[in-house]
N, C-alpha and C positions, 0 to 999 in steps of 0.2 A: 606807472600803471594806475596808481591810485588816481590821478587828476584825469585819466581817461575814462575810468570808472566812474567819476562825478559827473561827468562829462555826460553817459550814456543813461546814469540816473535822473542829471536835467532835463535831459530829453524823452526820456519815459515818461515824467512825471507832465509833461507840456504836450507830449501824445495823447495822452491819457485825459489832460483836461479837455484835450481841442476835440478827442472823440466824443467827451461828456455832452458837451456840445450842437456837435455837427449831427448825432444822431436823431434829439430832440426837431430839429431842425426839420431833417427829413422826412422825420415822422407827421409833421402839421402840414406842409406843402400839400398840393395837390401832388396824389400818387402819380404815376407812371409820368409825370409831368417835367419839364430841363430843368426846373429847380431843386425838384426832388431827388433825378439824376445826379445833379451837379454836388447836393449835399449827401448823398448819398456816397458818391467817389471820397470825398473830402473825407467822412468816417472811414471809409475802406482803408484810404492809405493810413490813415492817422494810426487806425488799429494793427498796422502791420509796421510801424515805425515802433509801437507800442511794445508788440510781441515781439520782433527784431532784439530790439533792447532788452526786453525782460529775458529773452533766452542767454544773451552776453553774460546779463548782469548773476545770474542765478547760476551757470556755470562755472565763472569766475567764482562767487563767492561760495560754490556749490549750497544752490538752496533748492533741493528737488520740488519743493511744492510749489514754489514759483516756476519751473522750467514745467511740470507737467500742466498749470493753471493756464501756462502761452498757449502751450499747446491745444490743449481744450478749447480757452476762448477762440484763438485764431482758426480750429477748423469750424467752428460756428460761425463766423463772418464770413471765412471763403466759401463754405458750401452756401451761405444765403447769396453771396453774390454771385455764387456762379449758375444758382439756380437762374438768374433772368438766362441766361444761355441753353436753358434745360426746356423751352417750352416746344421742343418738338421729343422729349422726352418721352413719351408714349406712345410713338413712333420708334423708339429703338435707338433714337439719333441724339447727337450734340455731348456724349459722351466722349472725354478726353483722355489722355496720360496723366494731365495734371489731377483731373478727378480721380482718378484709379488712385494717384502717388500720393494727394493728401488722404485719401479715405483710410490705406494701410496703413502712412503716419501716424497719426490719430487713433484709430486702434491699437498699435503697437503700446504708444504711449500710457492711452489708459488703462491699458490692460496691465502694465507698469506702476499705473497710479493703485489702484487695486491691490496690486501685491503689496506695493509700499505701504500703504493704510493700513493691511492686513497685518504688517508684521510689526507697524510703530502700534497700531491697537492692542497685540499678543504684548509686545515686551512694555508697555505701557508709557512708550512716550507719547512726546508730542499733543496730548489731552485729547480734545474733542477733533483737532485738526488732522487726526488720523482716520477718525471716521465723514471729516470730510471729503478728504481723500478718496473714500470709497467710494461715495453719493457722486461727485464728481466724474470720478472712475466710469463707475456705471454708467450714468447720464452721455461720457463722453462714448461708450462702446455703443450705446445704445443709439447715438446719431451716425455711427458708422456704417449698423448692422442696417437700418432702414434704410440709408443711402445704399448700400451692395442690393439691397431686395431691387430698387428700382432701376440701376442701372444691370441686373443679371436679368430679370424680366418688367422689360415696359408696363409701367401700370397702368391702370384702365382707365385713371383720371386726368386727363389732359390738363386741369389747372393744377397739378401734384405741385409746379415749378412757381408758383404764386403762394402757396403753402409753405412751400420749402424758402421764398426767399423772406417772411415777414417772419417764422421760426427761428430760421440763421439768425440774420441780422440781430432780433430781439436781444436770442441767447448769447449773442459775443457780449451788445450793451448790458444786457444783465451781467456777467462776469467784469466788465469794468466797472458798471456800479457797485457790487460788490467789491472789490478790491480801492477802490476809495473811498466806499463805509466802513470796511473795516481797519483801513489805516489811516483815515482822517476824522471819523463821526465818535472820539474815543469814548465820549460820553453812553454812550449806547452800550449794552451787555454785547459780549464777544459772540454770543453765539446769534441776539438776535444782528447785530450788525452784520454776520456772513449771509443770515439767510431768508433778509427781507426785499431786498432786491427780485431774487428766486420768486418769491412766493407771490408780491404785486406787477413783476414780471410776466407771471406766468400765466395770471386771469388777463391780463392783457394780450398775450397772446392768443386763448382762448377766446376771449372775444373774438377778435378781427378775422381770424379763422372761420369760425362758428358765422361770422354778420357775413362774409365774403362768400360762404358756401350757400348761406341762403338766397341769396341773390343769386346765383351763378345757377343756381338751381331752378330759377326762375324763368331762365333763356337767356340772362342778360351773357354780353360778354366782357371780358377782363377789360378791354379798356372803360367800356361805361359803367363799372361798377367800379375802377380806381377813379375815373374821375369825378365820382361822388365824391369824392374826399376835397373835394377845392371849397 
């Protein structure tokens, strides 16, 4: 069992760099463009060979902060990808099962993560990874609770699904960058190593949001405002 275990660690660990990768990738292309597409897929699956694995690996060795951390990252990739599916979304439509079944996942889970943080923080283990836990926790309830708002009532913004996919996608890449700064970058303090990914992640996101709505606002539409990006 052990060399099967290495086995599924080799290949996290070779998931995990090819997403590092594939993502950057996608991101310089021109947007909505077959290259973009093409690397865009390549991080999809990578990240779900990634989470595949880390859910084995963390069961097995029961390590809940890894099992809750797949979980998180991976419904932030799949809600970003599956937002391109989403753009008659305000319309009422393109709402699936599989949306419905990760959104509840994903909530369950963190809402799991939450309690656990809360009680490794009471009885005092675990240090600051307990109140990681929580931040995590929250952040991941809090993509669930927005995604129910828009699929229980169509929102008013027709580009919601262009929002929701540069969000997703970012936040899974943030949680893999995280998770290889902080168990490769050792040099780095334990806490700023969890949570600088997050923090230059997140004015990144803010940006391209923020550049994409002002254009969009303009009259432009979604393809000629992604293929500014070439």
């Amino acid at each position: 069992m052990e060399v099967l275990m290495k086995f599924f660690l080799y290949l996290h660990i070779g998931s995990g760099m090819l997403a590092l990768v594939m993502a950057p990738v996608a991101m310089v292309v021109r947007k909505g463009g077959d290259r973009h597409k093409r690397w865009g897929r390549l991080y999809f699956w990578s990240m779900t060979v990634v989470v595949a694995t880390a859910l084995i690996i963390s069961i097995y060795k029961f390590i809940p902060f890894l099992l809750m951390i797949a979980v998180f990252s991976y419904y932030s990739v799949l809600s970003g990808y599956r937002a391109i599916y989403h753009k008659q979304l305000h319309l009422g439509k393109g709402i699936t099962k599989l949306d419905w079944i990760a959104l509840v996942i994903n909530g369950i889970f963190n809402l799991c993560f939450i309690i656990w943080g809360g009680y490794q923080a009471i009885s005092g283990f675990q240090g600051f990874f307990a109140y990681l836990a929580i931040g995590f926790g929250l952040a991941g309830l809090n993509a669930s609770y927005s995604n129910l708002k828009s699929f229980i009532s169509a929102p008013k913004d027709k580009n919601l699904w262009l929002f929701s996919h540069i969000s997703g996608m970012m936040a899974g890449y943030i949680a893999t960058l995280t998770a290889f700064s902080a168990t490769v970058l050792n040099f780095i303090p334990d806490l700023v190593a969890w949570l600088w990914p997050t923090a230059i992640g997140s004015l990144f996101i803010g940006y391209w949001i923020r550049r994409y709505r002002k254009l969009l606002s303009q009259g432009k539409k979604p393809k000629e405002v992604l293929i500014l990006d070439s």
